[in-house]
N, CA, C and O atoms as a GROMACS GRO file, in nm:
protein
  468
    1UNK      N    1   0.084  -0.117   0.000
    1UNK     CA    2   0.000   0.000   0.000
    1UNK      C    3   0.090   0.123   0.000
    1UNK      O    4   0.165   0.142   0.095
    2UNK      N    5   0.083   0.212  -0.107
    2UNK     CA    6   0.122   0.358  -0.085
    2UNK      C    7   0.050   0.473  -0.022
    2UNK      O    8  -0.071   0.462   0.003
    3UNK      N    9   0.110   0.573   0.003
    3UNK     CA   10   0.072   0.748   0.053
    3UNK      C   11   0.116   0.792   0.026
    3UNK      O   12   0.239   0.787   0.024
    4UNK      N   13   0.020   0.899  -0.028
    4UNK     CA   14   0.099   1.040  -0.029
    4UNK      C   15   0.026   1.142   0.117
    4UNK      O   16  -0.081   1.155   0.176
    5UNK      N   17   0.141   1.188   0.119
    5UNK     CA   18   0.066   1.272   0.285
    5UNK      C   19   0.080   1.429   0.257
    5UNK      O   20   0.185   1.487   0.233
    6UNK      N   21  -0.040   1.481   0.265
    6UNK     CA   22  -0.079   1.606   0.223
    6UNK      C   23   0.002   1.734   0.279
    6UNK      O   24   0.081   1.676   0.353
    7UNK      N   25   0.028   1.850   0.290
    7UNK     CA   26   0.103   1.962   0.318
    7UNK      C   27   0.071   1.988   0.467
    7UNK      O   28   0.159   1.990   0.553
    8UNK      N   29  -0.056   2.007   0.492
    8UNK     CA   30  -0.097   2.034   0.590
    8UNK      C   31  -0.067   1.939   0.723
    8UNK      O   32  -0.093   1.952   0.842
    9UNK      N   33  -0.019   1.866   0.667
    9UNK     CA   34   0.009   1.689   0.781
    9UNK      C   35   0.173   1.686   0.757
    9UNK      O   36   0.241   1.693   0.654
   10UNK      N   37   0.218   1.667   0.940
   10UNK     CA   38   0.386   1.699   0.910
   10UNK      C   39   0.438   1.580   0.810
   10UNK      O   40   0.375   1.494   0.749
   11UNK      N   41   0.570   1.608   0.817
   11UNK     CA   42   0.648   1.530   0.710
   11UNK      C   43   0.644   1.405   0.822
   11UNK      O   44   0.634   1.290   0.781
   12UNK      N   45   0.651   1.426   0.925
   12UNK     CA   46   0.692   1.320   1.030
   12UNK      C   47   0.579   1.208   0.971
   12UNK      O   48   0.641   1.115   0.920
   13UNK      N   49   0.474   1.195   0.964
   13UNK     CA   50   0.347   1.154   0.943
   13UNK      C   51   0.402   1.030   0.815
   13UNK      O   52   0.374   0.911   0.807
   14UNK      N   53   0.488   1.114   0.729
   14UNK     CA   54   0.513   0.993   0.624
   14UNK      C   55   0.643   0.862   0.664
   14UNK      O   56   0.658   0.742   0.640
   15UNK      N   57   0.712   0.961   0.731
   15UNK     CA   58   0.828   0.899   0.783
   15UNK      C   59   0.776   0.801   0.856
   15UNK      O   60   0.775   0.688   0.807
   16UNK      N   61   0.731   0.820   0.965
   16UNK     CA   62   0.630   0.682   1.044
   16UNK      C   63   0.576   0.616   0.943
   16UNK      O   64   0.570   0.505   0.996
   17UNK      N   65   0.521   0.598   0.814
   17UNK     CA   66   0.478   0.524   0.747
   17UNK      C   67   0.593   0.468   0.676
   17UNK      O   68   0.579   0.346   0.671
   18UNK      N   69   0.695   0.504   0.623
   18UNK     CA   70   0.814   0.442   0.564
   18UNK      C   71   0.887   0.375   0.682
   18UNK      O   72   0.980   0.296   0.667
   19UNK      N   73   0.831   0.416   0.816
   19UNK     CA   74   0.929   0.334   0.933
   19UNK      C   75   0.845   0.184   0.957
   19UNK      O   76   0.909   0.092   1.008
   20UNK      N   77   0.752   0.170   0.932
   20UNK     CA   78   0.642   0.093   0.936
   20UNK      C   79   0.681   0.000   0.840
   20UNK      O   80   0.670  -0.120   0.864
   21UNK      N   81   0.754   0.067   0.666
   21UNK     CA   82   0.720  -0.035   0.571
   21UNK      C   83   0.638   0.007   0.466
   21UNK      O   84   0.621  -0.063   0.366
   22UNK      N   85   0.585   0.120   0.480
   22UNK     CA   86   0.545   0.170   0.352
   22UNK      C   87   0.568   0.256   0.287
   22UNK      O   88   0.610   0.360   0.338
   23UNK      N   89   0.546   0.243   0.129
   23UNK     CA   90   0.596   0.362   0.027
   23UNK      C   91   0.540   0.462   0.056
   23UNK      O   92   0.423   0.464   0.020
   24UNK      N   93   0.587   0.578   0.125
   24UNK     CA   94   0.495   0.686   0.139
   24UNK      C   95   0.598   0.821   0.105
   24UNK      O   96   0.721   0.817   0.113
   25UNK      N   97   0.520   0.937   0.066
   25UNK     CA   98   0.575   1.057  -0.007
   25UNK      C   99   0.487   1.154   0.075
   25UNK      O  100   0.367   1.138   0.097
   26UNK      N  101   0.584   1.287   0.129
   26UNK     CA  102   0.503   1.375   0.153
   26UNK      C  103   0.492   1.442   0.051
   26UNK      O  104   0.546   1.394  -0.049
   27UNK      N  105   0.418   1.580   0.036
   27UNK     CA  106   0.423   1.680  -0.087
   27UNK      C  107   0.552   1.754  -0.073
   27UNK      O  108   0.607   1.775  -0.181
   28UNK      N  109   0.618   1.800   0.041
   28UNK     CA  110   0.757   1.823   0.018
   28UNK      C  111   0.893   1.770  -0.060
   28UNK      O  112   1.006   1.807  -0.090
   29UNK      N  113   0.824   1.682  -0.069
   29UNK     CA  114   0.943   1.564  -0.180
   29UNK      C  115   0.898   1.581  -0.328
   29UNK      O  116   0.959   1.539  -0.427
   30UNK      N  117   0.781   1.648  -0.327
   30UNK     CA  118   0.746   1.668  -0.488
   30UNK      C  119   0.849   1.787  -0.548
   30UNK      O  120   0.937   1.846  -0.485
   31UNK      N  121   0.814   1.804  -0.678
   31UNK     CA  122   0.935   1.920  -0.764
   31UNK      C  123   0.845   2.049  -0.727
   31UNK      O  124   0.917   2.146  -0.751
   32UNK      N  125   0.710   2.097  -0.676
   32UNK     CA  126   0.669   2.202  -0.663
   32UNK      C  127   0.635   2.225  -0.460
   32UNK      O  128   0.603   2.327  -0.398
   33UNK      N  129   0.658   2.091  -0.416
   33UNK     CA  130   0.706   2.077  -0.322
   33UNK      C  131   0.560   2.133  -0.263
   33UNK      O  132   0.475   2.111  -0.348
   34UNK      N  133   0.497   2.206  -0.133
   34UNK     CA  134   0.418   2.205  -0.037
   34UNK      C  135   0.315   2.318  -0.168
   34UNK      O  136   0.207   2.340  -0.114
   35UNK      N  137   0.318   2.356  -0.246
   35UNK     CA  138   0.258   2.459  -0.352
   35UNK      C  139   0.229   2.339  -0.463
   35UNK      O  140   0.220   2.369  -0.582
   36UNK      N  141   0.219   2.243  -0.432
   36UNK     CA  142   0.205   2.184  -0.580
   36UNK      C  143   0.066   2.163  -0.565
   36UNK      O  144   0.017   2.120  -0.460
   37UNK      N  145  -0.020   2.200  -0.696
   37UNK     CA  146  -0.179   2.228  -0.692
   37UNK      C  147  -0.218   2.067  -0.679
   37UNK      O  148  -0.161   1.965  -0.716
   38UNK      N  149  -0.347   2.094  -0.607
   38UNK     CA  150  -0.465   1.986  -0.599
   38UNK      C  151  -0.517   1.889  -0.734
   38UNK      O  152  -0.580   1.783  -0.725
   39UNK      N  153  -0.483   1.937  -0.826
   39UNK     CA  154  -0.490   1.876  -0.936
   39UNK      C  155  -0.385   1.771  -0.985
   39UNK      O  156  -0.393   1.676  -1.063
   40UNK      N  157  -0.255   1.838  -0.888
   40UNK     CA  158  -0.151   1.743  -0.986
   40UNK      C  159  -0.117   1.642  -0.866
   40UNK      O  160  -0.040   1.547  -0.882
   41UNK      N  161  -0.198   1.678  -0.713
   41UNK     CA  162  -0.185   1.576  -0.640
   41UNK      C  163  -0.257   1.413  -0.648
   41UNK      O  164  -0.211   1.306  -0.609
   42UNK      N  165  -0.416   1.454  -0.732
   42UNK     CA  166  -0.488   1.398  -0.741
   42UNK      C  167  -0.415   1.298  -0.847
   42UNK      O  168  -0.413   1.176  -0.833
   43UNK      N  169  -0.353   1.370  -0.962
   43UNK     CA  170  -0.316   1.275  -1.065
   43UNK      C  171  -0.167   1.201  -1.026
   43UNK      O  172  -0.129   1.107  -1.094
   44UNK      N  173  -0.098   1.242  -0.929
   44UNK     CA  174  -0.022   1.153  -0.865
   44UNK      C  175  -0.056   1.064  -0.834
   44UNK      O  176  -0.030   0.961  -0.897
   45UNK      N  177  -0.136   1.064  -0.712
   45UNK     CA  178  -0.249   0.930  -0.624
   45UNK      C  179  -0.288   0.830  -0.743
   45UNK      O  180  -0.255   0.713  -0.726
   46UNK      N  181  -0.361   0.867  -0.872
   46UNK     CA  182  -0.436   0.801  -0.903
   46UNK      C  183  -0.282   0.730  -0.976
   46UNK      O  184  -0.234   0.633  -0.918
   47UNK      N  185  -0.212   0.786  -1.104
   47UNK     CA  186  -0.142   0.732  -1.166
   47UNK      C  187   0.001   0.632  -1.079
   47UNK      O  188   0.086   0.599  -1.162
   48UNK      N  189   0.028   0.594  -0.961
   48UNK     CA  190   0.072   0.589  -0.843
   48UNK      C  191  -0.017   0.515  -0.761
   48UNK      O  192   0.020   0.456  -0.659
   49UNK      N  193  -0.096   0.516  -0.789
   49UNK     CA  194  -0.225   0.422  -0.674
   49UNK      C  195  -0.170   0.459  -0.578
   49UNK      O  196  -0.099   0.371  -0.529
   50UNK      N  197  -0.170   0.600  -0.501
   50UNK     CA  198  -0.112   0.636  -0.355
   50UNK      C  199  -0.248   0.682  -0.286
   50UNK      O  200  -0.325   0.757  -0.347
   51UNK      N  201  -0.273   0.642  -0.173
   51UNK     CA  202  -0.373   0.690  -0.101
   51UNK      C  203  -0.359   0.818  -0.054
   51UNK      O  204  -0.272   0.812   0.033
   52UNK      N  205  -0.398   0.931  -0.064
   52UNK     CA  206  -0.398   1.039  -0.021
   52UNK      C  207  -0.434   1.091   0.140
   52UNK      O  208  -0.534   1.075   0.210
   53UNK      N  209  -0.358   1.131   0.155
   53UNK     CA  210  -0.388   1.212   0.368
   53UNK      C  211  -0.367   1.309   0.367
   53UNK      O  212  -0.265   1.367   0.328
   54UNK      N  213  -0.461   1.348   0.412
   54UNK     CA  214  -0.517   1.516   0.392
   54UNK      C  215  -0.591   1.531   0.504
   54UNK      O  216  -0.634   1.438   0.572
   55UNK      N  217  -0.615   1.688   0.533
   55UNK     CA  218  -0.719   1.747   0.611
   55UNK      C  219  -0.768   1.818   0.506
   55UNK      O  220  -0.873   1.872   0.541
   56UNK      N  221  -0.740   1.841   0.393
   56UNK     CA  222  -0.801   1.934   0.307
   56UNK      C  223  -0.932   1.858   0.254
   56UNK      O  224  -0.940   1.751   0.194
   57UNK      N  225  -1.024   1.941   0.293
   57UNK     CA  226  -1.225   1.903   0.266
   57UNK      C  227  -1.217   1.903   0.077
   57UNK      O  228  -1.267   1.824  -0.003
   58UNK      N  229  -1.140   2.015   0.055
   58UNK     CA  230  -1.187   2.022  -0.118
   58UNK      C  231  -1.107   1.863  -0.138
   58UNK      O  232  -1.029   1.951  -0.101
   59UNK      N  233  -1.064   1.767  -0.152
   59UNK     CA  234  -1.004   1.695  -0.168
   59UNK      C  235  -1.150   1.592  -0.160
   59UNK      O  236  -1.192   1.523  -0.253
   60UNK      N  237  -1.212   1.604  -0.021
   60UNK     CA  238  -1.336   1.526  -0.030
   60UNK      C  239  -1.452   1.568  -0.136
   60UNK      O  240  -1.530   1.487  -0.188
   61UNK      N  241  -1.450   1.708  -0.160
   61UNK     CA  242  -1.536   1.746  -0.278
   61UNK      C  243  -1.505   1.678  -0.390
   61UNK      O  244  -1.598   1.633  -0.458
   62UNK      N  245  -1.360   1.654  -0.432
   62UNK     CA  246  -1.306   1.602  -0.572
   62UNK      C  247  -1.326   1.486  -0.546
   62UNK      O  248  -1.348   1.437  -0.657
   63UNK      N  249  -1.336   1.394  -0.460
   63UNK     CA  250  -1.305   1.231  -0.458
   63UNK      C  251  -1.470   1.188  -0.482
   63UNK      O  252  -1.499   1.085  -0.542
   64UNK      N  253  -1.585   1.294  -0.419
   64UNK     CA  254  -1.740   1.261  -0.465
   64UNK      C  255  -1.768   1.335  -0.598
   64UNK      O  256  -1.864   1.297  -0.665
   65UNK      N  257  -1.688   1.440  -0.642
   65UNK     CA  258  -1.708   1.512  -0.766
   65UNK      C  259  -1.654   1.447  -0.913
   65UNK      O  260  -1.727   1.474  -1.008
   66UNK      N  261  -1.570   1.389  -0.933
   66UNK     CA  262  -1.443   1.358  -0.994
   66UNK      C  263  -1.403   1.227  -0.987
   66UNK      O  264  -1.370   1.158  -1.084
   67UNK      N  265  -1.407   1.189  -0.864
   67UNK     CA  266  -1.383   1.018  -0.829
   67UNK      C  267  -1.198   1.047  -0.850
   67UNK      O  268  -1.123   0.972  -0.912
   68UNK      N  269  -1.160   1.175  -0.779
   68UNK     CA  270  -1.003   1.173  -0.713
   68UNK      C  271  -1.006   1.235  -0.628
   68UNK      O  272  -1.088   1.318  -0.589
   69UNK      N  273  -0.908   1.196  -0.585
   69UNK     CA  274  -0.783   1.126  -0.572
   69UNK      C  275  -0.794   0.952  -0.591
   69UNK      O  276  -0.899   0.888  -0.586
   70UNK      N  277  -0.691   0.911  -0.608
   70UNK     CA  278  -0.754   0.726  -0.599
   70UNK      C  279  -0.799   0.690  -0.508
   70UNK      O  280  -0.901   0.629  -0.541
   71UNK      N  281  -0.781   0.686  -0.347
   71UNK     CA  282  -0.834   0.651  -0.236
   71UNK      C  283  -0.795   0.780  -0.154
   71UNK      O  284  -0.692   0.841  -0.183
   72UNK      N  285  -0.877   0.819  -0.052
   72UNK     CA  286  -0.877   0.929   0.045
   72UNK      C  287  -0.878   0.906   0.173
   72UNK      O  288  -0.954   0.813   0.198
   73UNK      N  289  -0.808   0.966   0.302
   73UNK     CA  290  -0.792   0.906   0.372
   73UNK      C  291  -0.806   1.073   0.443
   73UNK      O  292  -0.708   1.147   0.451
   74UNK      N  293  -0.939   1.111   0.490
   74UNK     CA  294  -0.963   1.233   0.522
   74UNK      C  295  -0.970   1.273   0.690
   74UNK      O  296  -1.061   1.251   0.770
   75UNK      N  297  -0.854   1.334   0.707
   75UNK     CA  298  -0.801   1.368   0.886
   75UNK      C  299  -0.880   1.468   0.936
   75UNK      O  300  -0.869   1.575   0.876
   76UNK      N  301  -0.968   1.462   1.041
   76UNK     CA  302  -1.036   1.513   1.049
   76UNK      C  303  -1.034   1.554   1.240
   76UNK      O  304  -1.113   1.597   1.324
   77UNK      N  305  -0.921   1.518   1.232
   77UNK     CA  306  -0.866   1.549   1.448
   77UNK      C  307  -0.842   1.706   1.428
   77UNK      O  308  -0.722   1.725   1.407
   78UNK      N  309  -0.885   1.778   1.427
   78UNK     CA  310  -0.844   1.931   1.453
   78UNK      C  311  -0.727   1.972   1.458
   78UNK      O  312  -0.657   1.894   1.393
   79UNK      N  313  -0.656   2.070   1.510
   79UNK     CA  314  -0.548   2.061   1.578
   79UNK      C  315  -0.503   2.078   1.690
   79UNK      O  316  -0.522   2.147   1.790
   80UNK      N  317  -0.384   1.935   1.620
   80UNK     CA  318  -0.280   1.828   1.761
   80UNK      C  319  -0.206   1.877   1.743
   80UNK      O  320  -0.189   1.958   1.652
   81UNK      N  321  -0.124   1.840   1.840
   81UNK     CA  322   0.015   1.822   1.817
   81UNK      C  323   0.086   1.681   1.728
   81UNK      O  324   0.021   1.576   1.725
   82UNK      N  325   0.216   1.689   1.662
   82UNK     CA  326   0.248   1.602   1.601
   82UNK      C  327   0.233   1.459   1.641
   82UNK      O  328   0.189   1.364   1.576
   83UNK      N  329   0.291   1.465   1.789
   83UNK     CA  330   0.318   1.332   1.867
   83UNK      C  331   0.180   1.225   1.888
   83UNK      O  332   0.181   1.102   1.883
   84UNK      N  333   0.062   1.317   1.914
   84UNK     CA  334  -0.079   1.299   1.891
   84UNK      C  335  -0.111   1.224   1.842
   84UNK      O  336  -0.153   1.112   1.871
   85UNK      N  337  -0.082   1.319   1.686
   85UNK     CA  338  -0.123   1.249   1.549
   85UNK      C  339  -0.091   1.103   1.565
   85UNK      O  340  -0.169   1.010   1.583
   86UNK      N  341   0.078   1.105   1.552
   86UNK     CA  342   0.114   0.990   1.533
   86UNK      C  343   0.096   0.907   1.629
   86UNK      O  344   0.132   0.796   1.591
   87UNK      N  345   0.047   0.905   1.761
   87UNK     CA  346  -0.035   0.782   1.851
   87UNK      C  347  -0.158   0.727   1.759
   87UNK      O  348  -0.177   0.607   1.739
   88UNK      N  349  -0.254   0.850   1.699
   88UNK     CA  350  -0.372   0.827   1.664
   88UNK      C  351  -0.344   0.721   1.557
   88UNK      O  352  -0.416   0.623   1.542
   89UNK      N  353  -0.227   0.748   1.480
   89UNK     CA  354  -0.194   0.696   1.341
   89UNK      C  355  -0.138   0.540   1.400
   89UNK      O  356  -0.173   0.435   1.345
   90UNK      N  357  -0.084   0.542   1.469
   90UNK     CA  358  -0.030   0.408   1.538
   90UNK      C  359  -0.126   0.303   1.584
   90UNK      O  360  -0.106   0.182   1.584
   91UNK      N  361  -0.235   0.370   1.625
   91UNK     CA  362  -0.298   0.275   1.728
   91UNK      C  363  -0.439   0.182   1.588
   91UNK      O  364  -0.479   0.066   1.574
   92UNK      N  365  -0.470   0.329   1.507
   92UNK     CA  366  -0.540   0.278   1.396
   92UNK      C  367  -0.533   0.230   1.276
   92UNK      O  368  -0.627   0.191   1.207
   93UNK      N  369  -0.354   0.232   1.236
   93UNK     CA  370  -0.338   0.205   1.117
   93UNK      C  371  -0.392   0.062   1.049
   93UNK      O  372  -0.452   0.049   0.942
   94UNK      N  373  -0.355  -0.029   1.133
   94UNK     CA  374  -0.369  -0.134   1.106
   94UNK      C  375  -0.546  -0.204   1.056
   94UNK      O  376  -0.573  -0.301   0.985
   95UNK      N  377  -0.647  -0.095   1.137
   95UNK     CA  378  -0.766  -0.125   1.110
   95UNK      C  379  -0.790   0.022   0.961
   95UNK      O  380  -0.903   0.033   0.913
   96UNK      N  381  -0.711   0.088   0.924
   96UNK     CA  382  -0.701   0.148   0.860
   96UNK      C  383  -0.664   0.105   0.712
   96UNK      O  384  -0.730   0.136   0.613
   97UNK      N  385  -0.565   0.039   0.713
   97UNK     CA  386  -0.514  -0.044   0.574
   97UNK      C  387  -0.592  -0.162   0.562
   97UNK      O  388  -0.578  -0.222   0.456
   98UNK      N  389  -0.675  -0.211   0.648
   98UNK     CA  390  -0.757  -0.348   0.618
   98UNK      C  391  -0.897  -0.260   0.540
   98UNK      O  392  -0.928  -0.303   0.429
   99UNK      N  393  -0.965  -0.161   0.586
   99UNK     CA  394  -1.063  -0.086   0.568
   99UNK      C  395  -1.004  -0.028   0.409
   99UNK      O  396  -1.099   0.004   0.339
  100UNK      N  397  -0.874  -0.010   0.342
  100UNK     CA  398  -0.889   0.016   0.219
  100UNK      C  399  -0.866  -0.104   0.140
  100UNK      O  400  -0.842  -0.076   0.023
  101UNK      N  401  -0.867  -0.192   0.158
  101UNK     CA  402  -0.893  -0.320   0.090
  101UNK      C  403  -0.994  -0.327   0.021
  101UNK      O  404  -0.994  -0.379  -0.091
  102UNK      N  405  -1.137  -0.255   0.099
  102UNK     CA  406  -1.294  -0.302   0.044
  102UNK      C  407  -1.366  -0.151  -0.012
  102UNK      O  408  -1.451  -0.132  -0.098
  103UNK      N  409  -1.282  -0.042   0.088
  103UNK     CA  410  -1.320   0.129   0.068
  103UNK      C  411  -1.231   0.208   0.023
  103UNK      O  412  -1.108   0.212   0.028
  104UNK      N  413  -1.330   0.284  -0.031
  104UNK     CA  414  -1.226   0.379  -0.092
  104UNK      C  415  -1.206   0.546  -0.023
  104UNK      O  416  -1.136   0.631  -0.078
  105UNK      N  417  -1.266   0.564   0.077
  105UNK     CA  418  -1.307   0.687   0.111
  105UNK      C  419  -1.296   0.662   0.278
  105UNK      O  420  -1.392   0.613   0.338
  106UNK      N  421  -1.176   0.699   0.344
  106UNK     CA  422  -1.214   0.650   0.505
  106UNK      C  423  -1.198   0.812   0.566
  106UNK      O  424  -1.153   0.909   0.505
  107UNK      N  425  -1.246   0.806   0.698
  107UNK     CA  426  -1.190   0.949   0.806
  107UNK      C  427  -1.177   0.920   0.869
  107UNK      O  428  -1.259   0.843   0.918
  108UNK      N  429  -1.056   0.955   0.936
  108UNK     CA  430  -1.038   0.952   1.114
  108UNK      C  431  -0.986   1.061   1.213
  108UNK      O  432  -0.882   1.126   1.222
  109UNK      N  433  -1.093   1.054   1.277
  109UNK     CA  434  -1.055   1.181   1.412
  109UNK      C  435  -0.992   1.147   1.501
  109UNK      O  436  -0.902   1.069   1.470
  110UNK      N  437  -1.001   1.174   1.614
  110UNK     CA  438  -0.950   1.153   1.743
  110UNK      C  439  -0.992   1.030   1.808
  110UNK      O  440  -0.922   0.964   1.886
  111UNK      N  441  -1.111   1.002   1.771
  111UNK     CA  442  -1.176   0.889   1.819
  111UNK      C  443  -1.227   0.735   1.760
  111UNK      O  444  -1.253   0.628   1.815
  112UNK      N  445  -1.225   0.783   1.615
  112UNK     CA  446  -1.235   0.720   1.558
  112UNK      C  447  -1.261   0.727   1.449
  112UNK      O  448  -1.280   0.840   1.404
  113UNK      N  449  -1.276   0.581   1.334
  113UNK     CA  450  -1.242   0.568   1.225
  113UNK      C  451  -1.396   0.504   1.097
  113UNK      O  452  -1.463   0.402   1.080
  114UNK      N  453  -1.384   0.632   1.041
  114UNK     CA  454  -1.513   0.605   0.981
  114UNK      C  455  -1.513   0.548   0.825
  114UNK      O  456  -1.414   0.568   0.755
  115UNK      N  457  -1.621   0.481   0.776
  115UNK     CA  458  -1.562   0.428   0.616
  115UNK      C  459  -1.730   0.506   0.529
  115UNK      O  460  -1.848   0.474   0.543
  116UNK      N  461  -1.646   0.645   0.421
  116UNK     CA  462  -1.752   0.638   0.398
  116UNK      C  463  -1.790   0.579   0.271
  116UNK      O  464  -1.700   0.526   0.205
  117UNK      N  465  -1.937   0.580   0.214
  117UNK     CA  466  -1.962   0.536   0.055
  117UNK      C  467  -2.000   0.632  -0.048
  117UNK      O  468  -2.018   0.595  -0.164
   0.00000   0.00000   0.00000
């Protein structure tokens, strides 16, 4: 399973996922780097089959508008702190990557982890 992990979500966020074992890219590693438009993120994800992590909502507009990004993975904890995040990301990943097996559209807050259709 790949990611790409959105601007708004630290770099740390991907690193824990490459420490884990997975291919993951923040947008800082792209050539337009934390400015690179919503359009050319979407066609990354899809051409890449990278799941996208974001807090960005227009991202959920495009994935019911458009049917992109390829899979969405929409963060929806307010703001944490980093260390937070990455408990939240730790404790759920695992019911997280089983849930994109069958979905394509998940969110998770603070509490928990929703799959939508």
């Amino acid at each position: 399973m790949k990611f790409l992990v959105d601007a708004q979500l630290p770099v740390r966020l991907s690193y824990l996922l490459k420490s884990i074992g997975y291919d993951s890219i923040h947008t800082k590693e792209l050539t337009l780097r934390n400015a690179t438009p919503d359009t050319t993120i979407n066609l990354i994800s899809i051409s890449e089959q990278r799941i996208l992590i974001t807090k960005d909502s227009d991202f959920w507009d495009s994935f019911y508008i458009q049917g992109q990004p390829y899979k969405l993975l929409l963060v929806t904890t307010g703001n944490i702190s980093n260390k937070k995040l990455e408990v939240i990301f730790i404790k759920n990943l695992e019911k997280i990557i089983e849930l994109f097996e069958n979905y394509s559209l998940i969110e998770i807050s603070r509490d928990a982890v929703i799959v939508h259709q």
